[in-house]
VEXPA-375467 format. One record per atom (N, C-alpha, C): residue number from 1; residue in three letters; atom name; x, y, z. Coordinates in steps of 0.02 Angstrom, whole numbers, plus 32768, in hexadecimal, padded with zeros to 4 digits. Each point is the difference from the previous one (the first is absolute). Example, Ala and Ser with C-alpha at 12.3 -4.5 7.8 and 13.67 -1.06 7.14 Angstrom:
[1; 'ALA'; 'N'; [8294; 7EE4; 8186]]
[1; 'ALA'; 'CA'; [7FD3; 803B; 8000]]
[1; 'ALA'; 'C'; [802D; 803C; 8000]]
[2; 'SER'; 'N'; [7FEE; 8035; 7FDC]]
[2; 'SER'; 'CA'; [802A; 803B; 8003]]
[2; 'SER'; 'C'; [7FD9; 8037; 8025]]
This chain:
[1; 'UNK'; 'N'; [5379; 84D7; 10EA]]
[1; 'UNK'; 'CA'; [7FBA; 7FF8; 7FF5]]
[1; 'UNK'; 'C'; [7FF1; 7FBF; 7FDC]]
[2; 'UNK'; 'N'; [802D; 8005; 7FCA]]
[2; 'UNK'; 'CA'; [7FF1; 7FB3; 7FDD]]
[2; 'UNK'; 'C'; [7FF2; 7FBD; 8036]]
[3; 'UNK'; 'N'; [8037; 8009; 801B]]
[3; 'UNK'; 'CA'; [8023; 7FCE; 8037]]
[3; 'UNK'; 'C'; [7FB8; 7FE4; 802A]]
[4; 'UNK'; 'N'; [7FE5; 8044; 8016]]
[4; 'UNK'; 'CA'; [7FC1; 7FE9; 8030]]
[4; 'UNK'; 'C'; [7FBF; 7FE6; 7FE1]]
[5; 'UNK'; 'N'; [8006; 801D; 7FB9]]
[5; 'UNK'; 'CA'; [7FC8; 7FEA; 7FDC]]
[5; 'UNK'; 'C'; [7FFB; 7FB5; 7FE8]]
[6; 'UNK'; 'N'; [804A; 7FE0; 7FE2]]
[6; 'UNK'; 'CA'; [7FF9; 7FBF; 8012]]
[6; 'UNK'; 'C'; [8005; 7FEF; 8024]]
[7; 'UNK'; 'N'; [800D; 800F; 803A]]
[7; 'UNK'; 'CA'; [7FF9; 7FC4; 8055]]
[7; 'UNK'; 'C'; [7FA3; 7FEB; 7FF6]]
[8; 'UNK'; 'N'; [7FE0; 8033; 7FE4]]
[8; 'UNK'; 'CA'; [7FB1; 8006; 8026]]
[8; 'UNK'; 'C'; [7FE5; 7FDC; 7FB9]]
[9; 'UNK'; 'N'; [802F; 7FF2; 7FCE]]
[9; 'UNK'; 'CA'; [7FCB; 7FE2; 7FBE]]
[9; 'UNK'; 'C'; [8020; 7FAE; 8010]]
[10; 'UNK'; 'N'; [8027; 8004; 8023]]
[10; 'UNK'; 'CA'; [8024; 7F9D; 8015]]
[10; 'UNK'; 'C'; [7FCC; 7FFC; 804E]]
[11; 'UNK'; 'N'; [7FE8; 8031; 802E]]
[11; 'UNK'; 'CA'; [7FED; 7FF9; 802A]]
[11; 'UNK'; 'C'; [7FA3; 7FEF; 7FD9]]
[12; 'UNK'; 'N'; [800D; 8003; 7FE0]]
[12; 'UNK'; 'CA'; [7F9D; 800D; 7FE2]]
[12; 'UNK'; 'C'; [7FFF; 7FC7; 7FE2]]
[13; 'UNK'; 'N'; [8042; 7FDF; 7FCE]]
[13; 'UNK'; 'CA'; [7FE4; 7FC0; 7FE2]]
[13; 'UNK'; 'C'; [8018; 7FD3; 802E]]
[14; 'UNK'; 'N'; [8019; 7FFE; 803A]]
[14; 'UNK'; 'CA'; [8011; 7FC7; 8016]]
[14; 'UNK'; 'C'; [7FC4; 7FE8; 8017]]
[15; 'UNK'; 'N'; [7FF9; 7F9F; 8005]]
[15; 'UNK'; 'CA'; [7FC2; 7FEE; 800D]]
[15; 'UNK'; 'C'; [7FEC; 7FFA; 8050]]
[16; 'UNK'; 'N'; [7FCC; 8001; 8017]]
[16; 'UNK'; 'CA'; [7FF4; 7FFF; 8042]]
[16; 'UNK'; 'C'; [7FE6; 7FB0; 8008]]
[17; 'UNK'; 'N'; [8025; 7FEA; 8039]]
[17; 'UNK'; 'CA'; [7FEA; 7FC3; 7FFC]]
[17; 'UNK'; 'C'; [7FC7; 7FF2; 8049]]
[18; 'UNK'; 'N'; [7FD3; 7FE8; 7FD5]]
[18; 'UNK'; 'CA'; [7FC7; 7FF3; 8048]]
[18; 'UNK'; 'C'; [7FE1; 7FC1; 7FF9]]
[19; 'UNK'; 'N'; [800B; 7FEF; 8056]]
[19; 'UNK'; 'CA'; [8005; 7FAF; 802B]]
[19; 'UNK'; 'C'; [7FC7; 7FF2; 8013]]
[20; 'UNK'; 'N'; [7FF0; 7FC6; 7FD1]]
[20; 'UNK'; 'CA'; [7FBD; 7FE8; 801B]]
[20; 'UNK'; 'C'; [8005; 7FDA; 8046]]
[21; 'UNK'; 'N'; [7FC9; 800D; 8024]]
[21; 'UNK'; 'CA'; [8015; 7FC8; 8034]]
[21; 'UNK'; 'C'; [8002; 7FB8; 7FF9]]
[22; 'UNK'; 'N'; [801C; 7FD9; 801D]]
[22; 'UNK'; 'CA'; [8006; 7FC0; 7FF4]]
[22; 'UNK'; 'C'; [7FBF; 7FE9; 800D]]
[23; 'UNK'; 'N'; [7FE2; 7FB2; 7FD3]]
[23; 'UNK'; 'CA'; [7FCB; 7FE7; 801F]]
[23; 'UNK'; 'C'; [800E; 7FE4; 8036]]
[24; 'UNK'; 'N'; [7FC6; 7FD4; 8011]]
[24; 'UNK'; 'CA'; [8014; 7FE8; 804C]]
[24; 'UNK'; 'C'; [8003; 7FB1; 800B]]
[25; 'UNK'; 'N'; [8037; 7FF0; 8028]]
[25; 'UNK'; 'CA'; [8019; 7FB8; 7FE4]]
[25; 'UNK'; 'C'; [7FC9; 7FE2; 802A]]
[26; 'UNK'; 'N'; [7FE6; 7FB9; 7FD1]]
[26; 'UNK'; 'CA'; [7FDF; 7FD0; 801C]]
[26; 'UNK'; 'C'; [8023; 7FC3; 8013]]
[27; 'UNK'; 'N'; [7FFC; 7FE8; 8020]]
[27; 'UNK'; 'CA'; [800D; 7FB0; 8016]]
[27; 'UNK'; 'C'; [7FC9; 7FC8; 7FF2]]
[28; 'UNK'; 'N'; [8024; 7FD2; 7FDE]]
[28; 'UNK'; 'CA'; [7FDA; 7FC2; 7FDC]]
[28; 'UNK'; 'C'; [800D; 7FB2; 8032]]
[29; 'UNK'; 'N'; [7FDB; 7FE9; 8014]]
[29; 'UNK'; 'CA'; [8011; 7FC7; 8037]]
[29; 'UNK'; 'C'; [8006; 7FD8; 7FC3]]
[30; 'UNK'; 'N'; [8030; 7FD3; 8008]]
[30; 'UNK'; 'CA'; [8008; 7FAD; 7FCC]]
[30; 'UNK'; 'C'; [7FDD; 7FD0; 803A]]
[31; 'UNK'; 'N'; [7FF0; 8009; 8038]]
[31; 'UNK'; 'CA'; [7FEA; 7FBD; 801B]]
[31; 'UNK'; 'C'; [7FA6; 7FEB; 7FF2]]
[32; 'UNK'; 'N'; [7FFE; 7FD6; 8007]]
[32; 'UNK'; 'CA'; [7FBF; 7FE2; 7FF0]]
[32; 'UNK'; 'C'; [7FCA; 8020; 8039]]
[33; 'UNK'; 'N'; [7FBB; 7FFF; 7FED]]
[33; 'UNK'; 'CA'; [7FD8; 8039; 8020]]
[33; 'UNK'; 'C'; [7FFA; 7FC8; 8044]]
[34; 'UNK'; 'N'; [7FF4; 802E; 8029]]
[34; 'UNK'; 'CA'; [7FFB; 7FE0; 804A]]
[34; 'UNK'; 'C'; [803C; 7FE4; 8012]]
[35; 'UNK'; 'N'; [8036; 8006; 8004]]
[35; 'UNK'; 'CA'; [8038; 7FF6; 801D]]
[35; 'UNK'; 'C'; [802C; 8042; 8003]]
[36; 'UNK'; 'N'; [7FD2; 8011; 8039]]
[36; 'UNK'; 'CA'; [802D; 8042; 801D]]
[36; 'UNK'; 'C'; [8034; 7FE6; 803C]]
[37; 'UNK'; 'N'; [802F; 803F; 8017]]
[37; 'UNK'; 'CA'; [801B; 7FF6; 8038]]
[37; 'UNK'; 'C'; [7FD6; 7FD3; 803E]]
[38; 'UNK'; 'N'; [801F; 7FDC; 8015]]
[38; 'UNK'; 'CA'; [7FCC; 7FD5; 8043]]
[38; 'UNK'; 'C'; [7FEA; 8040; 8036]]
[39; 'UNK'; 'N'; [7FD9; 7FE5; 8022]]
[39; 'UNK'; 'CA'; [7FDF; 802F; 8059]]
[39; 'UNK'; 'C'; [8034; 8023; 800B]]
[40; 'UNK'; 'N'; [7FFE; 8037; 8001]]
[40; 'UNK'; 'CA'; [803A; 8018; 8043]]
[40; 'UNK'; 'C'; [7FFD; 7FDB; 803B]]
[41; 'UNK'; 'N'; [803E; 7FDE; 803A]]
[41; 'UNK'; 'CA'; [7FF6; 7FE0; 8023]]
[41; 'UNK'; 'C'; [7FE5; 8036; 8041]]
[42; 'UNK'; 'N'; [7FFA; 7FEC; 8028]]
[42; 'UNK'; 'CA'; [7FDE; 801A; 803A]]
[42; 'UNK'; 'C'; [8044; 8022; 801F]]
[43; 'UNK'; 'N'; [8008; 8040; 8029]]
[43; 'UNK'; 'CA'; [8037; 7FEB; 802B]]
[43; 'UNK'; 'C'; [800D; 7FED; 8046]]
[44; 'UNK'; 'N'; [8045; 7FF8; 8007]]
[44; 'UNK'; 'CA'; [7FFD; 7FC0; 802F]]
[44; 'UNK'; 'C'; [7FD4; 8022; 8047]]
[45; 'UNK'; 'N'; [800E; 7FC2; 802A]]
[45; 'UNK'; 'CA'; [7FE0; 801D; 803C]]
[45; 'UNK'; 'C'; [8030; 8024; 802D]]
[46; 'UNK'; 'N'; [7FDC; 8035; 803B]]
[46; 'UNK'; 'CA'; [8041; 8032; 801C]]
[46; 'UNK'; 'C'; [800C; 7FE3; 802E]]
[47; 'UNK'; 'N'; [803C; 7FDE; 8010]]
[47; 'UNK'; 'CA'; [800B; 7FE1; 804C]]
[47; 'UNK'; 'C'; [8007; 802F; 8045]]
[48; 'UNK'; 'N'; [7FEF; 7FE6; 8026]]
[48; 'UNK'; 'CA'; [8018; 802E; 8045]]
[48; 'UNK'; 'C'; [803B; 7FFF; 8019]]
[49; 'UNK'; 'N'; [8011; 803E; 8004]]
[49; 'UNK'; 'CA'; [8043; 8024; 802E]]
[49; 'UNK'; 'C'; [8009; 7FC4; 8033]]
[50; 'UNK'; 'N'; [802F; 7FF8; 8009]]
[50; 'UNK'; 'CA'; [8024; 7FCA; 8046]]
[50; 'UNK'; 'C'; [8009; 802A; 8029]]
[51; 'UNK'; 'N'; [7FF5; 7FFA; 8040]]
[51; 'UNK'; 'CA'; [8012; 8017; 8037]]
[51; 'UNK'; 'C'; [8056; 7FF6; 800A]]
[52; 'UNK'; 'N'; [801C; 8030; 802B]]
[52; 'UNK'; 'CA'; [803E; 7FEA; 8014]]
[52; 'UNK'; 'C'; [7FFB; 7FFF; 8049]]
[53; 'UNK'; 'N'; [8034; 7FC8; 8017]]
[53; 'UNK'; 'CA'; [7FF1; 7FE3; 8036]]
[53; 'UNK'; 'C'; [8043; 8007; 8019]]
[54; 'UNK'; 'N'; [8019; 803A; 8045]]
[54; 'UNK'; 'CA'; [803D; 7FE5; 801B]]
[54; 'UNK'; 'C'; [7FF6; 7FEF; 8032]]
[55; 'UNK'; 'N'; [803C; 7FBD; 7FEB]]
[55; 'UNK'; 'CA'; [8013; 7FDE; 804E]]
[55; 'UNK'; 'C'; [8046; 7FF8; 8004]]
[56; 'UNK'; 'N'; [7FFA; 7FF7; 8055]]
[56; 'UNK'; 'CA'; [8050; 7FF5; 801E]]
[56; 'UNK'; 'C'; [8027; 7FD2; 7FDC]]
[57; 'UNK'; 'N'; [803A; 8004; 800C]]
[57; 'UNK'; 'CA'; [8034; 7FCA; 7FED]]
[57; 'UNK'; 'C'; [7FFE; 7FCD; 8030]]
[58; 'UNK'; 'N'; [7FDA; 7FE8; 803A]]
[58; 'UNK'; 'CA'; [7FF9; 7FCB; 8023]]
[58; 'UNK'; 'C'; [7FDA; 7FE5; 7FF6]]
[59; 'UNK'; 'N'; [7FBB; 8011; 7FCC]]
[59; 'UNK'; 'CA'; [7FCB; 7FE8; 7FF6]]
[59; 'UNK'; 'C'; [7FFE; 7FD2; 7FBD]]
[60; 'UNK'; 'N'; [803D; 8019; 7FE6]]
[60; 'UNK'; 'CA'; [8006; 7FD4; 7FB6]]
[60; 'UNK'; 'C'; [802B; 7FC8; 7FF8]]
[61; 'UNK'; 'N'; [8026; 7FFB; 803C]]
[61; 'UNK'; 'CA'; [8010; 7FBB; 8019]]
[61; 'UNK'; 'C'; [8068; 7FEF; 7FE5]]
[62; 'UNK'; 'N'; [800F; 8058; 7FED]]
[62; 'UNK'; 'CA'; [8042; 7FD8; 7FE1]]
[62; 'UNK'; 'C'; [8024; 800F; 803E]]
[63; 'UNK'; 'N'; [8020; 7FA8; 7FED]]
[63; 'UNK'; 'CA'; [804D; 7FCF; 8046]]
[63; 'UNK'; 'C'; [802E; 8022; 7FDF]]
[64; 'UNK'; 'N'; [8016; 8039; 804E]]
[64; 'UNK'; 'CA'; [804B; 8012; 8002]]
[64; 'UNK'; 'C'; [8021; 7FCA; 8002]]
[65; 'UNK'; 'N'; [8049; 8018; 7FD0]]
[65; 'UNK'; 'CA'; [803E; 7FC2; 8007]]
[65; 'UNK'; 'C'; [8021; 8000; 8046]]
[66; 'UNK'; 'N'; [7FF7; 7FBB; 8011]]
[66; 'UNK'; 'CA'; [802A; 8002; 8054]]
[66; 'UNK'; 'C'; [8044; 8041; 7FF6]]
[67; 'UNK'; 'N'; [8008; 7FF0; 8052]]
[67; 'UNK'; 'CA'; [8039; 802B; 8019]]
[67; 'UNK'; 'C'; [8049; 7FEC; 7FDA]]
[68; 'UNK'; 'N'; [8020; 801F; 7FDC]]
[68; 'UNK'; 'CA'; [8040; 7FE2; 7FF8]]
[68; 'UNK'; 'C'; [7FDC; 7FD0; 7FC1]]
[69; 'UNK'; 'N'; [7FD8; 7FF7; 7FD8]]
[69; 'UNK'; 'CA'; [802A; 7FDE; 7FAD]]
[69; 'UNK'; 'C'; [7FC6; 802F; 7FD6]]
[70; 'UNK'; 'N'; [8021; 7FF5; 7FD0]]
[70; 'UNK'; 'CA'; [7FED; 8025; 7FBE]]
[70; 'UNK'; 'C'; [7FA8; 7FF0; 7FE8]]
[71; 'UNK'; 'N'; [7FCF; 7FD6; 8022]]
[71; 'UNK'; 'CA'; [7FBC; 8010; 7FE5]]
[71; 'UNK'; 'C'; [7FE9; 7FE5; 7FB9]]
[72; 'UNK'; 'N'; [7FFC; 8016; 7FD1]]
[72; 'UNK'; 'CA'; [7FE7; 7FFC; 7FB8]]
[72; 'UNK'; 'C'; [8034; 801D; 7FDA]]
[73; 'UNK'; 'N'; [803C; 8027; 801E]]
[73; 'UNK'; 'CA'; [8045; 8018; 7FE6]]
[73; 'UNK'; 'C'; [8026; 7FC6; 7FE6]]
[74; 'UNK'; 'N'; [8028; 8009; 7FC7]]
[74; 'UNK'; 'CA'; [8049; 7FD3; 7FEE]]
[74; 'UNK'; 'C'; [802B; 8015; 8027]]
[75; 'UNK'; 'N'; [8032; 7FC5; 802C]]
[75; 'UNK'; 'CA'; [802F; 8023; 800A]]
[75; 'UNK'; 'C'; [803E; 8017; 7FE7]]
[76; 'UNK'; 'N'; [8021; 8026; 8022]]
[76; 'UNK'; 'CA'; [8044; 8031; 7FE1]]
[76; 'UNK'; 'C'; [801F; 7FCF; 7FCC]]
[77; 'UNK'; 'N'; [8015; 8001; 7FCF]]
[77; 'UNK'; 'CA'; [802B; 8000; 7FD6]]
[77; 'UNK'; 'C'; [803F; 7FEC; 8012]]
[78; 'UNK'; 'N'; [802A; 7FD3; 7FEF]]
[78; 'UNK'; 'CA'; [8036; 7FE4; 8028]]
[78; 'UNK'; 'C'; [803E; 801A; 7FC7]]
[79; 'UNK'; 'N'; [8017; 8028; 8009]]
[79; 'UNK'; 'CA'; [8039; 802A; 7FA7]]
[79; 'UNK'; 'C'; [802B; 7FBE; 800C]]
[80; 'UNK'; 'N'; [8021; 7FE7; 802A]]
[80; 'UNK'; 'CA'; [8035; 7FCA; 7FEF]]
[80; 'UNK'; 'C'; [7FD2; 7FBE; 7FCA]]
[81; 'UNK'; 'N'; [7FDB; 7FED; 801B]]
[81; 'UNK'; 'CA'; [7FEB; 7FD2; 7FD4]]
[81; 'UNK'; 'C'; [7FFB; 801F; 7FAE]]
[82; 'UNK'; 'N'; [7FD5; 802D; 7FF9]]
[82; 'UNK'; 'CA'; [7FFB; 802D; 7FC6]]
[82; 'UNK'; 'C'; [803F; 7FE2; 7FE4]]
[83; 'UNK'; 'N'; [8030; 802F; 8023]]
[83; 'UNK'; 'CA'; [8034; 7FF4; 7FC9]]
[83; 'UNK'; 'C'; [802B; 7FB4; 7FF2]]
[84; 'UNK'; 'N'; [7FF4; 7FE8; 802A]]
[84; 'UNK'; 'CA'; [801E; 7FB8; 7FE8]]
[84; 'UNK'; 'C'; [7FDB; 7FDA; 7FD2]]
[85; 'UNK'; 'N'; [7FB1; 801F; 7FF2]]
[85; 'UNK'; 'CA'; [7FD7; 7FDB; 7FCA]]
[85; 'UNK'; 'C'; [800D; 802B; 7FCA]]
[86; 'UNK'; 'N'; [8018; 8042; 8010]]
[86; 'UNK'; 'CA'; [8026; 8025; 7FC5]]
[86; 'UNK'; 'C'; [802C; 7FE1; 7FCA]]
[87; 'UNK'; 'N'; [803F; 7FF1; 8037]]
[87; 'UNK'; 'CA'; [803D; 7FF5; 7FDD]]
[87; 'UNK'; 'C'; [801A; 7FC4; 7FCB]]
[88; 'UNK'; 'N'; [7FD3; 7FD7; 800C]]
[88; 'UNK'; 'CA'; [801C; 7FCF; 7FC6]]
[88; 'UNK'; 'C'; [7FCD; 8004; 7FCA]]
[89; 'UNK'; 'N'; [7FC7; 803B; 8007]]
[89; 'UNK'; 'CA'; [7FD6; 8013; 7FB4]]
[89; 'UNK'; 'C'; [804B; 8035; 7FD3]]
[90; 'UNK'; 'N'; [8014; 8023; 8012]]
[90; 'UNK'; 'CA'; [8045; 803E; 8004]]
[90; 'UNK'; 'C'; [8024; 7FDA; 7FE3]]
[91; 'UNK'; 'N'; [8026; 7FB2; 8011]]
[91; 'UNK'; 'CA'; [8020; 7FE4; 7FFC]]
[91; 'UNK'; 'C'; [8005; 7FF8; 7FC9]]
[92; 'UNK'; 'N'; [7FCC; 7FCA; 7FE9]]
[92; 'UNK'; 'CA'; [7FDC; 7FE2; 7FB4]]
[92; 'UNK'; 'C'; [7FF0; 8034; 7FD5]]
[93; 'UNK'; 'N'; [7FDA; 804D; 8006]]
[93; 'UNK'; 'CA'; [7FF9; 8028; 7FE1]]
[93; 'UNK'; 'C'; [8048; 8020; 7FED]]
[94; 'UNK'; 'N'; [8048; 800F; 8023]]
[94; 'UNK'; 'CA'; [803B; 8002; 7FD6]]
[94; 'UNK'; 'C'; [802B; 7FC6; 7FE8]]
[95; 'UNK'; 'N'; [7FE8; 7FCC; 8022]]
[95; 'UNK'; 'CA'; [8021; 7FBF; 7FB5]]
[95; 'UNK'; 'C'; [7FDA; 8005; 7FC3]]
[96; 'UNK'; 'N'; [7FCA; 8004; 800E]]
[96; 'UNK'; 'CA'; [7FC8; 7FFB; 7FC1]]
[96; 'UNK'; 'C'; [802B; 802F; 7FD5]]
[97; 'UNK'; 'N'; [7FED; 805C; 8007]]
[97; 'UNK'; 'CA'; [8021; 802E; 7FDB]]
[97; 'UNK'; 'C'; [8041; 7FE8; 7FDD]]
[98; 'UNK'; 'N'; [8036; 7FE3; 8030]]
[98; 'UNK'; 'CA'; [804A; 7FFE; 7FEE]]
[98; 'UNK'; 'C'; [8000; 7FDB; 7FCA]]
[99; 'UNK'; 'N'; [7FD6; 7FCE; 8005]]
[99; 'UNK'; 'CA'; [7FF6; 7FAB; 7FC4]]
[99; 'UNK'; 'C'; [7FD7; 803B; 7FC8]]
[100; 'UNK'; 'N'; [7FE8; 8017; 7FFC]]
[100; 'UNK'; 'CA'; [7FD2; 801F; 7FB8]]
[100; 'UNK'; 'C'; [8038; 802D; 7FF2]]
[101; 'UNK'; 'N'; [801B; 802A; 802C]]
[101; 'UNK'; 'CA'; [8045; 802D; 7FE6]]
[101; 'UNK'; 'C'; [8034; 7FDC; 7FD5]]
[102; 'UNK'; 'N'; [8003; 7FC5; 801E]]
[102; 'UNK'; 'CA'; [8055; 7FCA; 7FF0]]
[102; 'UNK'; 'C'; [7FDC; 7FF0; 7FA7]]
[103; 'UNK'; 'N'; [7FC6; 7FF7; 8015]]
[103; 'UNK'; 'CA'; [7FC8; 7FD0; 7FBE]]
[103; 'UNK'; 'C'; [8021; 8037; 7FBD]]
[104; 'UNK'; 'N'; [7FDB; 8045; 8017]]
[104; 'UNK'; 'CA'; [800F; 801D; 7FCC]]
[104; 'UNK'; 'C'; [803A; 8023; 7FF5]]
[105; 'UNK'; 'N'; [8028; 8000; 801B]]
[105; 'UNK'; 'CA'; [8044; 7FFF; 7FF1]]
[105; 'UNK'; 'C'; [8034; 7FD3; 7FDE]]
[106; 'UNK'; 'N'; [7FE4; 7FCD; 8004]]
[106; 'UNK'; 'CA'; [8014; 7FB9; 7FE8]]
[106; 'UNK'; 'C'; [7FDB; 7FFF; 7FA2]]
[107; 'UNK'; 'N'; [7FD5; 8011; 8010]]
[107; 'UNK'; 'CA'; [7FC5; 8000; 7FC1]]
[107; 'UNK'; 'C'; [801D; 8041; 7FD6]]
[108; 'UNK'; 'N'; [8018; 8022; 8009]]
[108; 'UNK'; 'CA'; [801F; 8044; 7FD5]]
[108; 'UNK'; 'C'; [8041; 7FEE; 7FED]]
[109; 'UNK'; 'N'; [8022; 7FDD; 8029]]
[109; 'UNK'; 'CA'; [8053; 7FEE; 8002]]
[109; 'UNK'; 'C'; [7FF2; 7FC8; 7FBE]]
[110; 'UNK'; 'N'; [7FDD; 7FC9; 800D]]
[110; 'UNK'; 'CA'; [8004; 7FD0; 7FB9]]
[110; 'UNK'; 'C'; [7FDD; 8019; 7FD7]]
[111; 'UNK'; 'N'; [7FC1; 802C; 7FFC]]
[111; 'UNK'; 'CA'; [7FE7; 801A; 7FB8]]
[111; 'UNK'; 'C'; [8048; 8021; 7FE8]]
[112; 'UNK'; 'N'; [8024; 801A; 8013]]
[112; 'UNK'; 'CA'; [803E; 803E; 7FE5]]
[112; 'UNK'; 'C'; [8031; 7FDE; 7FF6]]
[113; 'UNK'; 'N'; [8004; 7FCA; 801E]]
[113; 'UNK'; 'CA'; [8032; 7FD6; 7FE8]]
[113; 'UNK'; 'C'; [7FFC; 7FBB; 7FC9]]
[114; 'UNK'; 'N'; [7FC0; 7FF5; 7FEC]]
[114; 'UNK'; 'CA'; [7FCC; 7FF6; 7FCD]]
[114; 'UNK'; 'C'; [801E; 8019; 7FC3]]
[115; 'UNK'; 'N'; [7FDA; 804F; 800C]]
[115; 'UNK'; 'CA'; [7FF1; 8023; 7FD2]]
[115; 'UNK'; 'C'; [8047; 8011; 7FDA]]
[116; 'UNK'; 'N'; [803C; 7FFC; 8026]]
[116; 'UNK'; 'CA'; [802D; 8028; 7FD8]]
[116; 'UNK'; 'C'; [802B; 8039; 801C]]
């Protein structure tokens, strides 16, 4: 009994809290009087739909490539040449490597033999 009797004397003094409503926010312009936003502009004008128009492929004038050559095509790719403009880039690209390999191998061998 005790028990319930203080729940209801902490339930009686506790305070009730009641929410005023907020006032209501105003907005203050800083700009000088008469310099509002400019005109709304007009909007634009509505253009007209385009027609679509089909025509033949004889009427638009594109020249088949004669009989027998390639037209507006590159022709085939020749692999032998390819690779002979290959091989002496291959060439120079493993001397190059071998000379920076020898470099720093050379460059480690006298620092250590330098050093002690």
């Amino acid at each position: 009994m005790t028990q319930d009797r203080d729940d209801d004397e902490l339930q009686d003094s506790a305070p009730t809290l009641i929410r005023e409503p907020a006032p209501a926010v105003t907005a203050i312009s800083m700009k000088p009087p008469g310099q509002g936003d400019p005109a709304p502009t007009p909007a634009p004008p509505v253009l007209p739909k385009r027609e679509v128009k089909l025509r033949a492929i004889s009427e638009v004038g594109v020249k088949l490539a004669p009989p027998g050559g390639f037209g507006r095509l590159a022709p085939p790719r020749d692999s032998e040449r390819a690779r002979a403009r290959q091989w002496p880039r291959a060439v120079l690209a493993a001397v190059a490597v071998i000379g920076i390999a020898a470099a720093v191998t050379m460059a480690i061998w006298w620092i250590a033999a330098w050093t002690g």
